[in-house]
py3Dmol code that shows the C-alpha trace and the ligand (Angstrom):
import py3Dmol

protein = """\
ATOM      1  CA  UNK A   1     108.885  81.525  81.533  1.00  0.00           C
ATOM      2  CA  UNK A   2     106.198  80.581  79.561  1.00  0.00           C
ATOM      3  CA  UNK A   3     102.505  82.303  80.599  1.00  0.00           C
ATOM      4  CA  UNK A   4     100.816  79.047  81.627  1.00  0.00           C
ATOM      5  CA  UNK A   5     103.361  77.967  83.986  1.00  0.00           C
ATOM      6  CA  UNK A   6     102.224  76.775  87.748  1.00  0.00           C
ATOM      7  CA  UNK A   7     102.372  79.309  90.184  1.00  0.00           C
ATOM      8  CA  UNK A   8     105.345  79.612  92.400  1.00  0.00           C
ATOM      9  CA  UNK A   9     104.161  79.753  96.046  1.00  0.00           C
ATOM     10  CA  UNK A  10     108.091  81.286  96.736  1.00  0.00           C
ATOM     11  CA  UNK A  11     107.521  84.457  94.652  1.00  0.00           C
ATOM     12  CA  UNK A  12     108.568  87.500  96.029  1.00  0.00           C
ATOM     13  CA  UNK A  13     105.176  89.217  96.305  1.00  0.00           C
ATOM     14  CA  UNK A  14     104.167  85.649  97.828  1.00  0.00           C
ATOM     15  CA  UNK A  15     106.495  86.099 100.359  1.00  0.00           C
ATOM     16  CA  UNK A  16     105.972  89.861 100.907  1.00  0.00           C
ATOM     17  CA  UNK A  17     101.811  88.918 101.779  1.00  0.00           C
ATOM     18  CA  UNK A  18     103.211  86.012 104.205  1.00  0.00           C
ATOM     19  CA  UNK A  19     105.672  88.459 106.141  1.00  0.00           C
ATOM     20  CA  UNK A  20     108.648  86.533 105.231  1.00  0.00           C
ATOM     21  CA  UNK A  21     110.694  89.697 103.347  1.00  0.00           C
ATOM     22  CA  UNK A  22     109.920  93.459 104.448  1.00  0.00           C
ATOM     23  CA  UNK A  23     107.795  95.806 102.104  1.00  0.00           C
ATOM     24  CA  UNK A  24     106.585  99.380 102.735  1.00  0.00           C
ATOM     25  CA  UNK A  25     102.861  98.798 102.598  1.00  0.00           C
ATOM     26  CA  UNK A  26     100.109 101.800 101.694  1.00  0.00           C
ATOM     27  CA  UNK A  27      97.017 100.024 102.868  1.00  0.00           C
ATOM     28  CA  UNK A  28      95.143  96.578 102.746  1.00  0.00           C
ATOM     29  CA  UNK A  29      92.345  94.500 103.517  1.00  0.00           C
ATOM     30  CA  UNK A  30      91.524  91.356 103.581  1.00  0.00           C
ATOM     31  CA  UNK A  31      91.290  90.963  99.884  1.00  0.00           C
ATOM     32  CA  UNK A  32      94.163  93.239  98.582  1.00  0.00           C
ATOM     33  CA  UNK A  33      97.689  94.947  99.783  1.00  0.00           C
ATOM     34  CA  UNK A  34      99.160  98.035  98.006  1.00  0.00           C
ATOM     35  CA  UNK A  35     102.633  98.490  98.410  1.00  0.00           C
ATOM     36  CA  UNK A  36     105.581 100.857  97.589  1.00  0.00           C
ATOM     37  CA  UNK A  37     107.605  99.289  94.309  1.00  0.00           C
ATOM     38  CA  UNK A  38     111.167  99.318  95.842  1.00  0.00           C
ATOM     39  CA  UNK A  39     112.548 100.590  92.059  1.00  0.00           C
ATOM     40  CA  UNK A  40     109.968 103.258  91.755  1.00  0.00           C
ATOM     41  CA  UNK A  41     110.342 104.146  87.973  1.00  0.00           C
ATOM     42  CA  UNK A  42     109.017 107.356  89.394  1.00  0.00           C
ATOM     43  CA  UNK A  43     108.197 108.566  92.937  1.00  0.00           C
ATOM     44  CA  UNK A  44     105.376 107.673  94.195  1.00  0.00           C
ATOM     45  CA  UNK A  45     105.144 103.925  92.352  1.00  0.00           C
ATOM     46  CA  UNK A  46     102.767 101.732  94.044  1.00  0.00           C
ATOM     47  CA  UNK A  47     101.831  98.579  93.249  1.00  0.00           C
ATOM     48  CA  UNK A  48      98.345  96.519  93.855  1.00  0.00           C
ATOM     49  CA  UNK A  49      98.536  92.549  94.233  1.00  0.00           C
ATOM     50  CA  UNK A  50      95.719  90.296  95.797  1.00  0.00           C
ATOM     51  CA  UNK A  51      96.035  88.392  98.818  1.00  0.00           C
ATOM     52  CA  UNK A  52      93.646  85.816  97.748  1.00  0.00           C
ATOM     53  CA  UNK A  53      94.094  84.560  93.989  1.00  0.00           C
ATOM     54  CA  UNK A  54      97.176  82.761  93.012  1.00  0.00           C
ATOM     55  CA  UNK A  55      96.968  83.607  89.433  1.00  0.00           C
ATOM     56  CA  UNK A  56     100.326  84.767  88.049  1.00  0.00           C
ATOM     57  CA  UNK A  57      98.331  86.268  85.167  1.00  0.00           C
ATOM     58  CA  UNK A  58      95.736  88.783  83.932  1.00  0.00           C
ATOM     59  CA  UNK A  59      94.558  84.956  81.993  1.00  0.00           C
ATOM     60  CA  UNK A  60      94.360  83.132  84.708  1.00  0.00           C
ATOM     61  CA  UNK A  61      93.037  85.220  87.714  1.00  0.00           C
ATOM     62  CA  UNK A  62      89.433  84.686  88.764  1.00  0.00           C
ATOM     63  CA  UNK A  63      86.814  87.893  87.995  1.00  0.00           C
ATOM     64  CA  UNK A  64      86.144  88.299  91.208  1.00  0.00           C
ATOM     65  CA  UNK A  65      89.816  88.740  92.391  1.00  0.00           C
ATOM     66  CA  UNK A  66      90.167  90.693  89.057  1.00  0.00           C
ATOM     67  CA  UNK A  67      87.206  93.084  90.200  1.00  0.00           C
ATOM     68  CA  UNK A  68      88.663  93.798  93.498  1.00  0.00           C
ATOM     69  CA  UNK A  69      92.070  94.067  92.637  1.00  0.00           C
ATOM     70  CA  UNK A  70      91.182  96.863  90.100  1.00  0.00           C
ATOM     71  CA  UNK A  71      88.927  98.625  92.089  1.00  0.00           C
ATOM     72  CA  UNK A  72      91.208  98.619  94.537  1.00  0.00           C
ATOM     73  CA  UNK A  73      94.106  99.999  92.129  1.00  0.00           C
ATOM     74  CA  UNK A  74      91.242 102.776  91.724  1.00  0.00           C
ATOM     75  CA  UNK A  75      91.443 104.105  95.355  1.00  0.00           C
ATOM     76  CA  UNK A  76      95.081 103.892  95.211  1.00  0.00           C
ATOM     77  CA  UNK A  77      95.363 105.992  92.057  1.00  0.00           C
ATOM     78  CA  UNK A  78      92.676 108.543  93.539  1.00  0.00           C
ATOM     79  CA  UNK A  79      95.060 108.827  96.679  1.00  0.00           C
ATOM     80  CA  UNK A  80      98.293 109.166  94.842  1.00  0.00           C
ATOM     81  CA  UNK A  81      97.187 111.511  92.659  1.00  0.00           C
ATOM     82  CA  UNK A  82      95.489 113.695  96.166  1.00  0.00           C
ATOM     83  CA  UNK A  83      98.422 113.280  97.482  1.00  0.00           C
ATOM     84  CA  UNK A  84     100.798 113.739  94.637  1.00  0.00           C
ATOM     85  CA  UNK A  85      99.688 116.100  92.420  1.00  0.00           C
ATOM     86  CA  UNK A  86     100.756 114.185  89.427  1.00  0.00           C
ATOM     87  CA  UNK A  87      99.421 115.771  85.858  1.00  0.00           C
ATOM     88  CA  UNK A  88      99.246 112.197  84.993  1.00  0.00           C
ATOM     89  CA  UNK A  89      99.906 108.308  85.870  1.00  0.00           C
ATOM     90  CA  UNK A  90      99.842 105.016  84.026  1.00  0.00           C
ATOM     91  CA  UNK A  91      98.482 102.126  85.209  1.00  0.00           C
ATOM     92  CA  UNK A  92     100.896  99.118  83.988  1.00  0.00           C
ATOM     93  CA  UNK A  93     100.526  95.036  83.679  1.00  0.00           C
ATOM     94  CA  UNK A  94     102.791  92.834  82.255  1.00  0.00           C
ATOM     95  CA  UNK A  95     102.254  89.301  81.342  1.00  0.00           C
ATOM     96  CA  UNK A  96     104.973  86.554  80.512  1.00  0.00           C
ATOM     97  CA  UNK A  97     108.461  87.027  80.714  1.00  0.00           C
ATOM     98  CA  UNK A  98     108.229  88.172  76.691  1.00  0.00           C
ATOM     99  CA  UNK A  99     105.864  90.633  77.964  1.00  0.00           C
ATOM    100  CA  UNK A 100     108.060  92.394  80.394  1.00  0.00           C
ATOM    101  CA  UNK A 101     106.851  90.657  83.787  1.00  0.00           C
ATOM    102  CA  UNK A 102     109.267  90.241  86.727  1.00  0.00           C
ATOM    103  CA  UNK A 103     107.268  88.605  89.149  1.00  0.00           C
ATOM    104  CA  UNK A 104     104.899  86.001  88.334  1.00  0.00           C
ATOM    105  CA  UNK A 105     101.791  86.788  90.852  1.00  0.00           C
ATOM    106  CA  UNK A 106      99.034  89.279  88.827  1.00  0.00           C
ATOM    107  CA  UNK A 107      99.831  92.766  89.962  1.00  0.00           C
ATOM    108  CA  UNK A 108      98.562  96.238  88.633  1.00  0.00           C
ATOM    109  CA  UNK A 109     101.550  99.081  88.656  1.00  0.00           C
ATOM    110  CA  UNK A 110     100.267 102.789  89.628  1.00  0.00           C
ATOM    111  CA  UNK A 111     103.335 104.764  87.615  1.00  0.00           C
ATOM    112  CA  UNK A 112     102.527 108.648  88.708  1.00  0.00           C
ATOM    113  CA  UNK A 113     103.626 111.265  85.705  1.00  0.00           C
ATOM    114  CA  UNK A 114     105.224 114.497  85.720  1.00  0.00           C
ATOM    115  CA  UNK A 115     106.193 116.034  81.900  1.00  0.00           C
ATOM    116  CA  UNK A 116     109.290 117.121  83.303  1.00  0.00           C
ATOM    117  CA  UNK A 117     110.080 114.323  85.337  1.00  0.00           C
ATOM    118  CA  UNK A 118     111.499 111.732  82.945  1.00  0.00           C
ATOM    119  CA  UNK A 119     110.261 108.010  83.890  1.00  0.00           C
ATOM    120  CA  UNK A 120     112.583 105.524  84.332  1.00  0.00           C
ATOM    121  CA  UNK A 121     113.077 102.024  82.216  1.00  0.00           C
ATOM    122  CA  UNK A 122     110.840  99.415  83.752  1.00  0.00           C
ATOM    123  CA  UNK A 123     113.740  97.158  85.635  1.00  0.00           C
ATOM    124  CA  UNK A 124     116.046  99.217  85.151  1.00  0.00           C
ATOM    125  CA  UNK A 125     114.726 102.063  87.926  1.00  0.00           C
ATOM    126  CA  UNK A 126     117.374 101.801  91.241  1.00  0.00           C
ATOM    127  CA  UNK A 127     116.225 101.005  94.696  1.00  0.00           C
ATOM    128  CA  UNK A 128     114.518 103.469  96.819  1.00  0.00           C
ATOM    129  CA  UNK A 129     115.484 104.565 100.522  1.00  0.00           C
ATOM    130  CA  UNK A 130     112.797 102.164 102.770  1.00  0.00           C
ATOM    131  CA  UNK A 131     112.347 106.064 105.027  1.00  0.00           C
ATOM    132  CA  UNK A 132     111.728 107.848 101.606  1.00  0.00           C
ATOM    133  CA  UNK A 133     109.142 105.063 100.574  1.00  0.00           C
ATOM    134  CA  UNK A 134     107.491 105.232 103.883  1.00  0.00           C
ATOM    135  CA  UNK A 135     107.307 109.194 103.451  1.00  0.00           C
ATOM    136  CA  UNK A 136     105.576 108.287 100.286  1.00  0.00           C
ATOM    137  CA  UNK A 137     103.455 105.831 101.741  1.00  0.00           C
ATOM    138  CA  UNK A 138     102.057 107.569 104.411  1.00  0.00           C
ATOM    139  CA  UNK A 139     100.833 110.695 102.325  1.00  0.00           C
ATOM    140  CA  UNK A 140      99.233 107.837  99.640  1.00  0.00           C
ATOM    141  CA  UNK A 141      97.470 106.450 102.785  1.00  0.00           C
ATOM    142  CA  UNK A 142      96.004 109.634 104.428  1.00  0.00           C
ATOM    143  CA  UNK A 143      94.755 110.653 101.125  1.00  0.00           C
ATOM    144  CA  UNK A 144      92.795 107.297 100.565  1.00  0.00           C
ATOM    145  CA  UNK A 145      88.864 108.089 100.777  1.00  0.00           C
TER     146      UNK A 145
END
"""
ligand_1 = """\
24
5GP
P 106.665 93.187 86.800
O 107.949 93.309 86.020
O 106.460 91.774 87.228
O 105.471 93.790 86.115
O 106.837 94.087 88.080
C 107.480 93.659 89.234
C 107.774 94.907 90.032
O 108.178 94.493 91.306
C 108.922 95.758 89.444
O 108.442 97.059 89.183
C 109.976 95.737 90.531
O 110.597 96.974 90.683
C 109.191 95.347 91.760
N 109.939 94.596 92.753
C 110.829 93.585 92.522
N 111.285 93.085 93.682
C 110.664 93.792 94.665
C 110.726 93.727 96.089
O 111.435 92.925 96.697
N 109.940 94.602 96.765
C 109.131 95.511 96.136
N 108.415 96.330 96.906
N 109.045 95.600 94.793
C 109.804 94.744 94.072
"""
view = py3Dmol.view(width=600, height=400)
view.addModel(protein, "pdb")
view.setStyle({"model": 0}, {"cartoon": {"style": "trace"}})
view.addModel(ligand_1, "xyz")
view.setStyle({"model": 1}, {"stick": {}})
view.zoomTo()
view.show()
């Protein structure tokens, strides 16, 4: 999949923002949605997409979408780590296949750390319980400022 190819309106964070397939959301507006990744390479794994650029790419996504989408994976990170207690997280973004992307609308990864909680491989991570992720969820959310 090369990185300049056309957006594919059927993606599955596409069809996650339209309703169409189930996701364990933290919080949203009408710019942004945060949501639980469903292979959590560690607990707590949320990840930020915006609900009004189509670019599949950090290249092609418009500043403005860019600004809000990482100021919003700001206030995310700030309420995982309240709510958390991580000693650390990574914030993660993959671009092109070669790069290690899955899903080809821009999204920012929140990856909470723990040195003796090993991480696991991205793609590799298995699925998560929907009632653990909402657990999760819900202590992200109260924590947001
Ligand atoms: P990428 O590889 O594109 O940077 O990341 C895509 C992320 O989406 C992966 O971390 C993967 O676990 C997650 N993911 C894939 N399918 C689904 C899904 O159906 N629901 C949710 N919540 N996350 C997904």
């Amino acid at each position: 999949m090369p990185l300049q190819a056309p957006y594919d309106p059927d993606n599955i964070f596409a069809r996650i923002l339209r309703g169409e397939i189930p996701a364990v959301r933290v919080w949203e507006d009408e710019h942004v949605l945060a949501f639980m990744d469903v292979f959590p390479q560690s607990e707590g794994h949320v990840l930020i997409v915006s609900k009004t650029s189509t670019a599949r790419n950090l290249l092609d996504v418009e500043p403005e979408a860019l600004a809000r989408l990482i100021a919003a994976t700001q206030r995310t990170a700030r309420a995982v780590v309240k709510a958390l207690a991580p000693e650390g997280f990574q914030i993660m973004q993959f671009n092109g296949e070669a790069g290690g992307q899955t899903v080809f609308h821009l999204h920012f990864h929140i990856v909470p750390r723990w040195p003796d909680r090993p991480m696991k491989g991205h793609g590799h991570a298995p699925m998560a319980e929907p009632e653990a992720l909402r657990a999760l969820a819900d202590r992200i959310a109260a924590a947001l400022d």
